[in-house]
SEPATI-960887 format. One record per residue (C-alpha): residue in one letter; x, y, z. Coordinates in steps of 0.02 Angstrom, whole numbers, plus 50000, padded with zeros to 5 digits. Layout:
N
+-----+-------+-------+-------+
| res |     u |     v |     w |
+-----+-------+-------+-------+
|   A |     X |     Y |     Z |
...
+-----+-------+-------+-------+
// end
This chain:
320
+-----+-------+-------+-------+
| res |     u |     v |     w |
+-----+-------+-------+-------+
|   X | 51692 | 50502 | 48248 |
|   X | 51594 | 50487 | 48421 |
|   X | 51511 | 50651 | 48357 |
|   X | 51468 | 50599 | 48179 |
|   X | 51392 | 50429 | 48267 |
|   X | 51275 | 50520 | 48400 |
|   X | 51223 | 50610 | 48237 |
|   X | 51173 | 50457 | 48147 |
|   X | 51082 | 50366 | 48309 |
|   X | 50961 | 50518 | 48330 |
|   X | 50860 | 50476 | 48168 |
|   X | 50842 | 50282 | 48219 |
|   X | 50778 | 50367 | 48388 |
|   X | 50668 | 50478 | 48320 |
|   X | 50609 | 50356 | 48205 |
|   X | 50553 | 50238 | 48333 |
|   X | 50471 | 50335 | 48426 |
|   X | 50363 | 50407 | 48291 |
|   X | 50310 | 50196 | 48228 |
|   X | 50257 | 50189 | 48409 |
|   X | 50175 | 50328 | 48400 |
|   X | 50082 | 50256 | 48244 |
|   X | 50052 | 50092 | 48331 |
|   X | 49975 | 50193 | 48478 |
|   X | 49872 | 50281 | 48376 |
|   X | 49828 | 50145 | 48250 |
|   X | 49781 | 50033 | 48436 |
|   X | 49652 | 50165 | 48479 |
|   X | 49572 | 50194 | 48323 |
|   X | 49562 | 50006 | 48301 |
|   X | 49486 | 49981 | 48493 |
|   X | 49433 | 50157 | 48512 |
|   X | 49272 | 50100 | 48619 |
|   X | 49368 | 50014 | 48747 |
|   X | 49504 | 50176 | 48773 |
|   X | 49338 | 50281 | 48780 |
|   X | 49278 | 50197 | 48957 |
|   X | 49476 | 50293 | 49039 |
|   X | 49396 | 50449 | 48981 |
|   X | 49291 | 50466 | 49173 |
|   X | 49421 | 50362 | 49270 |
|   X | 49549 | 50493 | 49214 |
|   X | 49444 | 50634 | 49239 |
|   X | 49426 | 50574 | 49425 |
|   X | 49611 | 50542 | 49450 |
|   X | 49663 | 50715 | 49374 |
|   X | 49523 | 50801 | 49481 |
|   X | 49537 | 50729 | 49641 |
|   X | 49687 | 50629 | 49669 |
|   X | 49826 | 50745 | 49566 |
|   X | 49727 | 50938 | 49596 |
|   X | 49721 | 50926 | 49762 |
|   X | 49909 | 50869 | 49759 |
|   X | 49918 | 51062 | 49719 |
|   X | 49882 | 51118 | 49894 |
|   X | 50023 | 51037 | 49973 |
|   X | 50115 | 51209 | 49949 |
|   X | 50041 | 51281 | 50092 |
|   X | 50143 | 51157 | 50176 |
|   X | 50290 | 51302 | 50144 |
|   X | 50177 | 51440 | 50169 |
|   X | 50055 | 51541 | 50281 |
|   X | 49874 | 51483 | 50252 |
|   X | 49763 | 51628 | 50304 |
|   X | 49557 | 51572 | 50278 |
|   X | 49484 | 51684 | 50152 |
|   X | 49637 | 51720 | 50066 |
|   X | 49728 | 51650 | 49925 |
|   X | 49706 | 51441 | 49918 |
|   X | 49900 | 51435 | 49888 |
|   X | 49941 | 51547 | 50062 |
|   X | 50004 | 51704 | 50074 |
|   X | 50170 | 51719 | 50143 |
|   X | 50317 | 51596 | 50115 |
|   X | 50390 | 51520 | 50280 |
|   X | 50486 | 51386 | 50228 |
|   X | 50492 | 51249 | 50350 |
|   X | 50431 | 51322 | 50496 |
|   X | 50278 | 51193 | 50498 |
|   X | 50366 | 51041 | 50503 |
|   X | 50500 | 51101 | 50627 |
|   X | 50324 | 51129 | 50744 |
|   X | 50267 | 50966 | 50714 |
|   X | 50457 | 50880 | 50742 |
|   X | 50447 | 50983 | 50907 |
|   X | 50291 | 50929 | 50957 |
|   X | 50275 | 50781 | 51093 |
|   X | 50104 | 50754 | 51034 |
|   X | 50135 | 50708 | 50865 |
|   X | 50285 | 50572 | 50922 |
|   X | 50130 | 50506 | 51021 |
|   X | 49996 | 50499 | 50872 |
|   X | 50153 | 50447 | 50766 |
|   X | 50213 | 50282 | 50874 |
|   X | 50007 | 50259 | 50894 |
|   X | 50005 | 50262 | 50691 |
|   X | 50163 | 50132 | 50688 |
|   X | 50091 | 50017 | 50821 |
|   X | 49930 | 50007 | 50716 |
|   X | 50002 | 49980 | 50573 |
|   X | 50115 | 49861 | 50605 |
|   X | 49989 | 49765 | 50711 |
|   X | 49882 | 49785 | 50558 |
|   X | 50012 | 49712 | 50421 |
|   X | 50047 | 49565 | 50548 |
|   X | 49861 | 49500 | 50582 |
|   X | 49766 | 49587 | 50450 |
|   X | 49856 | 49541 | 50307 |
|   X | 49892 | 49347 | 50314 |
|   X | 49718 | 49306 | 50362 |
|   X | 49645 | 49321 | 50198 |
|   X | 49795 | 49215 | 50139 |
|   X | 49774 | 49095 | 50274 |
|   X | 49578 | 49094 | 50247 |
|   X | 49589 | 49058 | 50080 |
|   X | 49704 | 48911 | 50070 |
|   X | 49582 | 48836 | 50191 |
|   X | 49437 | 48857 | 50106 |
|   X | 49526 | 48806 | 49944 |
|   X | 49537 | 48627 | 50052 |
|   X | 49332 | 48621 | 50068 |
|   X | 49261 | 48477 | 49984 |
|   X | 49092 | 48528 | 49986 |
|   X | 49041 | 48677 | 49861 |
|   X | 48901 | 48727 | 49940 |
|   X | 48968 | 48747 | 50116 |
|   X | 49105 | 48834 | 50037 |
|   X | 48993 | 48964 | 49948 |
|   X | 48892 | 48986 | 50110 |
|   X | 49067 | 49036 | 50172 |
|   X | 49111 | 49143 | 50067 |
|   X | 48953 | 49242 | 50063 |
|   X | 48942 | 49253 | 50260 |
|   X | 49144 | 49324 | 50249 |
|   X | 49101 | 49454 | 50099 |
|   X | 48955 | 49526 | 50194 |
|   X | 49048 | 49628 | 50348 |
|   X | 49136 | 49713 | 50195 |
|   X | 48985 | 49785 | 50131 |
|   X | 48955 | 49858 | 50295 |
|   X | 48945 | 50040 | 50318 |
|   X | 49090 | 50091 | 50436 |
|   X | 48961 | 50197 | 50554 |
|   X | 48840 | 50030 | 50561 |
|   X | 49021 | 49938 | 50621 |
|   X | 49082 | 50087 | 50725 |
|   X | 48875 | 50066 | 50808 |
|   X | 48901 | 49881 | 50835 |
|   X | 49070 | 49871 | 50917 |
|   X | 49016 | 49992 | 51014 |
|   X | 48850 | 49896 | 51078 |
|   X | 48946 | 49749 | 51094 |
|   X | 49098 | 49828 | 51193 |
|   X | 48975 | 49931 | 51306 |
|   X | 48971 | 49897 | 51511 |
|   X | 48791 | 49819 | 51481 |
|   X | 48854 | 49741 | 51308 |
|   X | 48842 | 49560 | 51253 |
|   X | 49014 | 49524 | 51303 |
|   X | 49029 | 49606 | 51437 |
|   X | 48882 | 49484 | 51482 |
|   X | 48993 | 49330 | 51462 |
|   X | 49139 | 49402 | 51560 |
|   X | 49004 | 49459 | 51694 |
|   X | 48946 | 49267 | 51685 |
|   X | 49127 | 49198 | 51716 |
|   X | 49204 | 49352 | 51820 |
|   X | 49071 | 49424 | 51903 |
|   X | 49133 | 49581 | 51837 |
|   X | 49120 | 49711 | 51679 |
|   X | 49262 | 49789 | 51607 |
|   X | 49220 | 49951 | 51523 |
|   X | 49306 | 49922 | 51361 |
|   X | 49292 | 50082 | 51267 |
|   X | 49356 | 50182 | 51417 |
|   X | 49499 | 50074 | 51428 |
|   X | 49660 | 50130 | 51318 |
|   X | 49733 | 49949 | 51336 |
|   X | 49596 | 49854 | 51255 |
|   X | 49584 | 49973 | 51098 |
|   X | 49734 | 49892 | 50992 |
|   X | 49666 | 49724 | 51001 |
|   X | 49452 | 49768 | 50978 |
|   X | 49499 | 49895 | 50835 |
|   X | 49616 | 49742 | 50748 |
|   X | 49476 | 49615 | 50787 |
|   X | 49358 | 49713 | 50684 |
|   X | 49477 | 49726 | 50533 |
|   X | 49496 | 49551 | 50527 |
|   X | 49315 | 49527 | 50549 |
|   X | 49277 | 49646 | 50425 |
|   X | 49407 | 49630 | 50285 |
|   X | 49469 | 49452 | 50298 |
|   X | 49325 | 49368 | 50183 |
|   X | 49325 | 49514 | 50046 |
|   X | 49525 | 49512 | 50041 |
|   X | 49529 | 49311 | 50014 |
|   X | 49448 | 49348 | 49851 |
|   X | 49602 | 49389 | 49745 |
|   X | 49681 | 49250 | 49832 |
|   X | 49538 | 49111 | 49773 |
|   X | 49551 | 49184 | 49616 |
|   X | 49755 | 49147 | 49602 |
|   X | 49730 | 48979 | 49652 |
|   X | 49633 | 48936 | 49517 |
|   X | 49771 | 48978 | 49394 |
|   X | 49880 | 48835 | 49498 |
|   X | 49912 | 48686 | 49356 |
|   X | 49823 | 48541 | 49421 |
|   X | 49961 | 48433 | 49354 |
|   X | 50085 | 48486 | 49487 |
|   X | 49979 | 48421 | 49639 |
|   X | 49970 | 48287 | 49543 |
|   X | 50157 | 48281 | 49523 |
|   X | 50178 | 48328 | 49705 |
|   X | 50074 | 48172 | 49755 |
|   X | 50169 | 48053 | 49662 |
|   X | 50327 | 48111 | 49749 |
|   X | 50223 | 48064 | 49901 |
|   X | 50174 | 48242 | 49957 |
|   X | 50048 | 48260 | 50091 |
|   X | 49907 | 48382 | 50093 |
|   X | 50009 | 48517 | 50200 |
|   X | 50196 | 48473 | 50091 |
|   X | 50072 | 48510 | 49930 |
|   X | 50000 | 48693 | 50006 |
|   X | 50199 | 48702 | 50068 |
|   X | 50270 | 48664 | 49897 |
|   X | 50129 | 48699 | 49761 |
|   X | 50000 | 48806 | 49826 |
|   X | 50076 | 48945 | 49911 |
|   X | 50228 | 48973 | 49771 |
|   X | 50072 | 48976 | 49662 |
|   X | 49994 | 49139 | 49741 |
|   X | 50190 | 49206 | 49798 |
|   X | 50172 | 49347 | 49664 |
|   X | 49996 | 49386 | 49720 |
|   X | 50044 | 49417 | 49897 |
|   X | 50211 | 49500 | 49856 |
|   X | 50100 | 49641 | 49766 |
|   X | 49966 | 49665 | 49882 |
|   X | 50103 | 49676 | 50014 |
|   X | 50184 | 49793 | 49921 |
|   X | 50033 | 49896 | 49893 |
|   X | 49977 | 49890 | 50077 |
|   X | 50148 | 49958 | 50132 |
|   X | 50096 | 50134 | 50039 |
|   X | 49949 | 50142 | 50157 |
|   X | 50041 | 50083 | 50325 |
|   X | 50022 | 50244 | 50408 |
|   X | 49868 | 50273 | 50319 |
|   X | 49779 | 50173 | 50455 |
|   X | 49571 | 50173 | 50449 |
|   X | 49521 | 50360 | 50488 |
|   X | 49337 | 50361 | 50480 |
|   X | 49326 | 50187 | 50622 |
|   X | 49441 | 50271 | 50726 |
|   X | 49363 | 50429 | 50726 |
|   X | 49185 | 50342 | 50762 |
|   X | 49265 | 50242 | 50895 |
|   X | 49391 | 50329 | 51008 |
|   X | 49366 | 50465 | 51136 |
|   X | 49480 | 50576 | 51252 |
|   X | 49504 | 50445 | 51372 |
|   X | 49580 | 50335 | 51264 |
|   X | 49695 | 50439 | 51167 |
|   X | 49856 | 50372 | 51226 |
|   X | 49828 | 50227 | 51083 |
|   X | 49685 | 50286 | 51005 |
|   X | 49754 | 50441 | 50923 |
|   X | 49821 | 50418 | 50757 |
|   X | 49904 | 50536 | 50641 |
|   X | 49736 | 50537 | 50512 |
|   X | 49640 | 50600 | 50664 |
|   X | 49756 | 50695 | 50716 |
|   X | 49754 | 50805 | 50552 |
|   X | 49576 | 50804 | 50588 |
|   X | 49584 | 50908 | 50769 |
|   X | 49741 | 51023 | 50707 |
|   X | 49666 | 51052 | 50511 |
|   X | 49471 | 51056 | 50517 |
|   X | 49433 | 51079 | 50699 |
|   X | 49566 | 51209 | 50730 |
|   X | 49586 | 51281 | 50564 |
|   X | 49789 | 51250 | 50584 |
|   X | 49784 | 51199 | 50383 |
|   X | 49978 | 51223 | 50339 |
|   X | 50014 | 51129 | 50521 |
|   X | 49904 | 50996 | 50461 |
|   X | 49962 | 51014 | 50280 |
|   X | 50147 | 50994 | 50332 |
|   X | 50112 | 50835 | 50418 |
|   X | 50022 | 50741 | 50280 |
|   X | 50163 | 50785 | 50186 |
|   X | 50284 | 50724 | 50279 |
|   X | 50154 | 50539 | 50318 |
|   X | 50137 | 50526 | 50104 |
|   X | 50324 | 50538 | 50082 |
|   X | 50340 | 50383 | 50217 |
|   X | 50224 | 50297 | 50136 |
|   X | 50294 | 50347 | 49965 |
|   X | 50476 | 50271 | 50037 |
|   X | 50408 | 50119 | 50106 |
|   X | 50334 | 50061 | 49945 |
|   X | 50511 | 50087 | 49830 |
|   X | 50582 | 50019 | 49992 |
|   X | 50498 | 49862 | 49996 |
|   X | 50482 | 49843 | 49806 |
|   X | 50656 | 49842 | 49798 |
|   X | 50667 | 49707 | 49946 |
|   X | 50550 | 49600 | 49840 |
|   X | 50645 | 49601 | 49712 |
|   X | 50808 | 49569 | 49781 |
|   X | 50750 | 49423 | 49882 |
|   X | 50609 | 49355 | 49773 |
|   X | 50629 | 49404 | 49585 |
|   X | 50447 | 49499 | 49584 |
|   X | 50405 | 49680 | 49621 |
|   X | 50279 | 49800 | 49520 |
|   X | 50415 | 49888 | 49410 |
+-----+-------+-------+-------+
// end
C-alpha cells in the first residue's frame, strides 16, 4: 500500500512543478524587459564573486607561480595547521575581533540613533541641510580620508594644535598603537553614519501615523512614543542589517587600514585583510594566504546562520 501511494504522489509532484514552471515562464515572457536588466548583474556575480570562489582549492594544495592556477601538488591541510601555529596570526586575529566588535558596537547604532533624531526635526530645511552634510563623507574616496586623518592626526596637525593649546604638548598619534582603535572608529562613524541612516529614514516613513496618535492619547511622551512606536517600527530593518553586517565582522575596512597603519603600530593595527596582503601579494605565500581567507569566510559564513537563527528565536524575524 505505502508503495502503491508513493507511486501515485510522484505525478501530483511532477505536475506541480511543471505549472510552476509554466507560470515562470509565462512571468518572463509577460515582463521579459524587466528580467532582461539581471542579465549584467548576473554576469558580474557569476564572474567575480562565484569564479574566483574556484581558487580556494589551492587552499589544499601547493601553489607554485607560473604553474597550474589550481596548484600542483595536494597537501591537505598543511596551510591551515601553519597558520593555527602561527603567533602572528592569533595577533592579527584578536586585532580583527577587537575591530570588529568595536565596530558593531559604535558603528552600527549611530545611524539608528541619528536617524530617530533627525526624524524629531521640525524644520525641513535644516533637516535636509543635515542630511546632505552626513551623506557627503560617504562619497569620499578612502585615500582622500586615509590623507585627511592623517593631516589632522600629524605632530603639527590641527588637533594636535588644540591639545598643544591646553597641554603644552603633542602626542604623535599615528605612531602611537593605543590611539589607533579609537581614530580608525571615529572615522567610520564620521564617514558612514549619515549614508547608513538612509534606510532607516526611509522605514520610518512606513510607521502608521495613527499609532502616535494612539500612543498620545494613552498619554505617551515624545521618548515613550520612539520607545513604543518608532523603534518596533524599524525592529525588522535593524534585525537585517545586523544580520548582514555580522557576515562582514571580520571583514573589517582593508583599503583605510592599509592607507593608515605602519610597522610601529602593528600590535592593533594589523588585521587579518592586511595581513593576507603581506603573506599573499607581497610574499607570494598564495595557498598560506588562501588557507586563511578560507578559514575568515567560513566565520563569517557561521556568524550569519548563527545570528539569523538568534533573531529568530528571540524576535520572530530573520532573512530565511
Amino acid at each position: 500500500m505505502e508503495s502503491e501511494t508513493s507511486k501515485a504522489t510522484l505525478p501530483m509532484i511532477s505536475s506541480r512543478k511543471e505549472s510552476r514552471l509554466q507560470t515562470a515562464l509565462i512571468l518572463i515572457r509577460k515582463d521579459w524587459q524587466l528580467y532582461s536588466l539581471l542579465v549584467l548583474p548576473i554576469i558580474y556575480l557569476i564572474i567575480f564573486k562565484y569564479g574566483p570562489m574556484l581558487g580556494n582549492i589551492i587552499a589544499f594544495r601547493r601553489f607554485v607561480p607560473g604553474g597550474s592556477i589550481f596548484g600542483e601538488t595536494w597537501v591537505g591541510l598543511r596551510y591551515f595547521k601553519m597558520f593555527i601555529e602561527d603567533p602572528t596570526f592569533w595577533r592579527v586575529f584578536s586585532n580583527t575581533l577587537m575591530l570588529g566588535g568595536l565596530a558593531l558596537l559604535f558603528t552600527f547604532p549611530m545611524p539608528i540613533i541619528f536617524a530617530l533624531l533627525l526624524n524629531e526635526v521640525k524644520s525641513k530645511r535644516f533637516k535636509k541641510f543635515v542630511q546632505t552634510a552626513s551623506y557627503l563623507p560617504h562619497f569620499l574616496s578612502i585615500v582622500i580620508v586615509a590623507g585627511m586623518i592623517l593631516q589632522l592626526t600629524a605632530v603639527n596637525g590641527s588637533i594636535n594644535g588644540l591639545v598643544a593649546f591646553f597641554t603644552g604638548d603633542n602626542i604623535p598619534f599615528m605612531q602611537r598603537a593605543e590611539w589607533f582603535r579609537t581614530i580608525y572608529i571615529s572615522s567610520e562613524i564620521w564617514q558612514g553614519m549619515g549614508w547608513g541612516a538612509i534606510l532607516y529614514l526611509a522605514a520610518l516613513t512606513t510607521i502608521d501615523d495613527s499609532l502616535y496618535e494612539a500612543a498620545r492619547i494613552d498619554g505617551a511622551n515624545r521618548w515613550k512614543q520612539t520607545i513604543h512606536v518608532t523603534i518596533p517600527g524599524i525592529l525588522p530593518t535593524i534585525v537585517t542589517l545586523l544580520i548582514l553586517n555580522m557576515g562582514n565582522f571580520l571583514a573589517v575596512g582593508f583599503e583605510k587600514i592599509l592607507l593608515l597603519y605602519n610597522p610601529l603600530i602593528y600590535e592593533t593595527s594589523d588585521v587579518i585583510s592586511t595581513y593576507l596582503y603581506r603573506v599573499g601579494l607581497e610574499s607570494s605565500n598564495f595557498s598560506y594566504a588562501t588557507a586563511i581567507g578560507l578559514f575568515e569566510s567560513v566565520i563569517g559564513l557561521t556568524l550569519v546562520f548563527t545570528v539569523n537563527a538568534i533573531s529568530r528565536k528571540l524576535t520572530e524575524r530573520s532573512l530565511w
